[in-house]
C-alpha positions as CSV (number, residue, x, y, z in Angstrom):
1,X,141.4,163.9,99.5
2,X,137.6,162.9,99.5
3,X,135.3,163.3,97.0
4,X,134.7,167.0,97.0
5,X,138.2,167.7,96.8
6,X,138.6,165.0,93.9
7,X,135.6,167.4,92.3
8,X,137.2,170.6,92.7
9,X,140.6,168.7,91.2
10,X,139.5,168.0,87.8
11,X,136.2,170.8,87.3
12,X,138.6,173.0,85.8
13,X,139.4,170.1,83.0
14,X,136.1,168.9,82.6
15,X,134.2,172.0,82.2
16,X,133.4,173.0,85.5
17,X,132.4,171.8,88.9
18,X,128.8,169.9,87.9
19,X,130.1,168.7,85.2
20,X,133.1,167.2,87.3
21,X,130.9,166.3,90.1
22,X,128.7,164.1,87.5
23,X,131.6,162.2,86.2
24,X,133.0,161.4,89.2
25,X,129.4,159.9,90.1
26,X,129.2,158.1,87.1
27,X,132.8,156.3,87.1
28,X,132.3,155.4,90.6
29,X,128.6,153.9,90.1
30,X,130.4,152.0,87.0
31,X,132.7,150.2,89.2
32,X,130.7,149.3,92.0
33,X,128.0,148.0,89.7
34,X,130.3,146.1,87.6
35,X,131.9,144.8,90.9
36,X,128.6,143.4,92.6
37,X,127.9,141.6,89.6
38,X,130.7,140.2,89.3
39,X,132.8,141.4,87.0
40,X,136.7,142.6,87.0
41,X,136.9,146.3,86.5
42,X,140.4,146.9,85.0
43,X,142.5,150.6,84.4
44,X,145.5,149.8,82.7
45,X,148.3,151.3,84.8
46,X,146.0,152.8,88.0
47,X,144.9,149.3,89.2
48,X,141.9,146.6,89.0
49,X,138.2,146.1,91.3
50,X,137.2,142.5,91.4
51,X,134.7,140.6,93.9
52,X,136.7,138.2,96.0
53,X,134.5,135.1,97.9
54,X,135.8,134.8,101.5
55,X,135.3,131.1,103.0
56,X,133.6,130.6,107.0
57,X,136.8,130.9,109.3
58,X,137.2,131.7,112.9
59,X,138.7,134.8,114.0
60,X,139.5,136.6,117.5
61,X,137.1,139.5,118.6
62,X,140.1,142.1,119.6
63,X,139.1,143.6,122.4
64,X,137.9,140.9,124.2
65,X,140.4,137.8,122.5
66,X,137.2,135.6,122.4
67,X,137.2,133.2,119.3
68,X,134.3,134.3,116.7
69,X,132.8,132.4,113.9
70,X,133.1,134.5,110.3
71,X,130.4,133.6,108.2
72,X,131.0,132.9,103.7
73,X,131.0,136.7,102.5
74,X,132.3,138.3,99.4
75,X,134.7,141.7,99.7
76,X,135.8,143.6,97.2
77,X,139.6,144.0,96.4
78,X,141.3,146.7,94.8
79,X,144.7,146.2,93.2
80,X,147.3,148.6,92.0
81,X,148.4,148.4,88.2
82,X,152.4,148.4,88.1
83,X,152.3,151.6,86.5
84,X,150.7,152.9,89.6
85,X,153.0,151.1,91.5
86,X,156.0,152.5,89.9
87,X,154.8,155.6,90.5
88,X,154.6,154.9,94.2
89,X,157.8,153.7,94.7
90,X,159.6,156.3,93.0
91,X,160.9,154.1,90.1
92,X,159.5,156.3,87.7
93,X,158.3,160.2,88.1
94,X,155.0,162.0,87.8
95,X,154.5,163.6,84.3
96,X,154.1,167.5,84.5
97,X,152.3,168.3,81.8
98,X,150.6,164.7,80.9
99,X,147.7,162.4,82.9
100,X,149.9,160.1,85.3
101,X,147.7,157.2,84.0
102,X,147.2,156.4,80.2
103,X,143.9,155.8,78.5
104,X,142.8,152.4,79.1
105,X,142.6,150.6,76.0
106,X,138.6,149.6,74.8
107,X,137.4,147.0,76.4
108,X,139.9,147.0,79.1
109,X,137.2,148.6,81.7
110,X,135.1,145.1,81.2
111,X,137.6,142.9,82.4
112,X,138.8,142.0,78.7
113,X,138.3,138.9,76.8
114,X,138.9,136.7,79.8
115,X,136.7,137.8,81.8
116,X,133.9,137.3,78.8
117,X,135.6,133.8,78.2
118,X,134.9,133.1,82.0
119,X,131.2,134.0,82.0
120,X,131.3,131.7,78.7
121,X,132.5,128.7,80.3
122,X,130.2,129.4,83.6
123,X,126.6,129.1,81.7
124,X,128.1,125.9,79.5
125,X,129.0,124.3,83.2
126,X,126.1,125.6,84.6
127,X,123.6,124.2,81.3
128,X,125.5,120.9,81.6
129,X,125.0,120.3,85.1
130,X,120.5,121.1,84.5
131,X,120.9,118.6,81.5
132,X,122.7,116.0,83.7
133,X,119.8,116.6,86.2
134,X,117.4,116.8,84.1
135,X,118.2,113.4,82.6
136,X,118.8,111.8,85.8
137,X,115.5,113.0,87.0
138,X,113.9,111.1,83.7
139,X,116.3,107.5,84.4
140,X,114.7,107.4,87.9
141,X,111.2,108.1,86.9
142,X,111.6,105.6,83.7
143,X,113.0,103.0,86.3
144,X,110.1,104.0,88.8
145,X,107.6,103.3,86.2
146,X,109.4,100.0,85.5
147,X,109.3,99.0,89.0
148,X,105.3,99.8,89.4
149,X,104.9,97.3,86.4
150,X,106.6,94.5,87.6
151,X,104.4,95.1,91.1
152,X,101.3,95.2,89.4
153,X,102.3,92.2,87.5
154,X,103.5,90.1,90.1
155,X,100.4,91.2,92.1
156,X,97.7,89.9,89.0
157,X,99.6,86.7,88.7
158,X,99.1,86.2,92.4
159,X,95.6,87.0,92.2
160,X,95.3,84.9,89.2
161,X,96.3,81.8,91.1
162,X,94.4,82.8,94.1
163,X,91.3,82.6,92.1
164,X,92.6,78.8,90.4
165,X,92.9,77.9,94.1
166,X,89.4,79.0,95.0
167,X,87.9,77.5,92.3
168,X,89.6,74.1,93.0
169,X,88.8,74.4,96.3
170,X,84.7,74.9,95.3
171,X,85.1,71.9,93.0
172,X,86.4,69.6,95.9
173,X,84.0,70.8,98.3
174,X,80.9,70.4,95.5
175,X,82.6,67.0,94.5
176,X,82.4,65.6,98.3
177,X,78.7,67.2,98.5
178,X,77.4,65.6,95.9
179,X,79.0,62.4,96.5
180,X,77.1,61.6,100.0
181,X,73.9,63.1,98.0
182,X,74.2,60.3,95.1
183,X,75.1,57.4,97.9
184,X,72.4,58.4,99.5
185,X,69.6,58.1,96.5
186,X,71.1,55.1,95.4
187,X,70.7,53.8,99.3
188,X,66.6,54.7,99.0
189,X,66.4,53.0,95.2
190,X,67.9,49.8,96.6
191,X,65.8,50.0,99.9
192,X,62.4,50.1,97.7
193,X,63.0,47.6,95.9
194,X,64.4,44.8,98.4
195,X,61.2,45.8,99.8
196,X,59.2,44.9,97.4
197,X,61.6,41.7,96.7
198,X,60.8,41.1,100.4
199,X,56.9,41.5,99.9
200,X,57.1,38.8,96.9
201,X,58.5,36.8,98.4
202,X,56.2,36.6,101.6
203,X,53.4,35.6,100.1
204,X,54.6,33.0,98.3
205,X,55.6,31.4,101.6
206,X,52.3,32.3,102.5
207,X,50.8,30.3,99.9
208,X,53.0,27.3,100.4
209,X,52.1,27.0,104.2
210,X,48.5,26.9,102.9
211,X,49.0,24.2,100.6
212,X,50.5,22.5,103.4
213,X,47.2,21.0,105.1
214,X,46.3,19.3,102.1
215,X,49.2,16.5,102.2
216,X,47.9,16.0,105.8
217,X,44.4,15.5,105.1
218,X,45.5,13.0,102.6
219,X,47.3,11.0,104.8
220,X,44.6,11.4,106.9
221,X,42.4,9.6,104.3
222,X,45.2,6.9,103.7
223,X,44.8,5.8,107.2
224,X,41.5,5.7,107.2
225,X,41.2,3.4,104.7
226,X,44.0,1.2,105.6
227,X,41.8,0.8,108.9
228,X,38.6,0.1,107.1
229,X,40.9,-3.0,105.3
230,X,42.0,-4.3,108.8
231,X,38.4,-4.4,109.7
232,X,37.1,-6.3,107.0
């Protein structure tokens, strides 16, 4: 049976054949809808539509027997209620004057409670994994920051005693300029004056040679007189 038969089967208890044709449209567009998204479509007593992940697997292309790589896909799987399956089998028979399957009680086309429960339980994993994130992302950017301080720290202190060492340095080197400087005035103050010392003192030698003559042109006269004695 395809679909047009499946419209012709139940026009004449809908209404007619639009009627039956938009029903059929609309149930089917339900399911698949529900089953992309996600959700378990289930008909208490015909079956349920749920959206099964398939892992990557390798397979064998059958006409040739080569091994294939199957990439991760999702399928959808259909199964039978056991009402449907008793029907089947033969354990129980088709009503004549009934619907072989039951109304579905409310809710039951949504997946039920569980499936609700599920979805629940997804976004509260889902939340607390961004919050776990999200605070890890804040430790390493706190610990960042720490780290940068202690750098810039570390690198001021450094600079600090560069700057100690440079000015120690300067001192030394101004200390050992100035001290050749000094020894050196001190060195032309004490050469003046032994100068002059030296001039002082020269003319008082001078003055004593001078003097000198004298004492000889006294003895001079001495003599001169001791001969004029002799003579007499």
């Amino acid at each position: 049976m395809n679909k047009a038969q499946l419209v012709e089967a139940i026009a004449d208890k809908v209404g007619g054949r639009q009627q039956a044709a938009d029903a059929v449209d609309a149930v089917l567009d339900a399911v698949v809808r529900a089953v992309v998204s996600g959700d378990r479509v289930s008909v208490t007593g015909f079956g349920s539509f749920e959206k099964v992940d398939r892992p990557a697997r390798y397979a064998r292309n059958p006409q040739t027997g080569e091994r294939v790589r199957v990439k991760k896909t999702s399928v959808p799987r259909f199964r039978a209620g056991q009402g449907f399956k008793d029907l089947v089998s033969g354990s129980k028979k088709l009503p004549k004057n009934d619907v072989a399957v039951k109304k579905a009680p409310k809710g039951s086309l949504t997946g039920g409670a569980s499936a609700t429960v599920k979805k629940a339980a997804a976004k509260k994993a889902t939340a607390k994994k961004a919050t776990a994130k999200k605070a890890t992302a804040t430790a390493k950017k706190a610990t960042a920051k720490k780290t940068t301080a202690k750098k810039t720290t570390a690198t001021a202190k450094k600079a600090a005693a560069k700057k100690a060492t440079a000015k120690k340095t300067a001192t030394k080197a101004t200390a050992k300029k100035a001290a050749p400087a000094a020894k050196k005035a001190t060195a032309k103050k004490a050469a003046p004056a032994k100068k002059a010392t030296a001039k002082k003192t020269a003319p008082a030698k001078k003055a004593t040679a001078k003097k000198a003559p004298a004492k000889k042109s006294t003895a001079r006269k001495t003599t001169a007189k001791k001969a004029t004695a002799r003579k007499k």
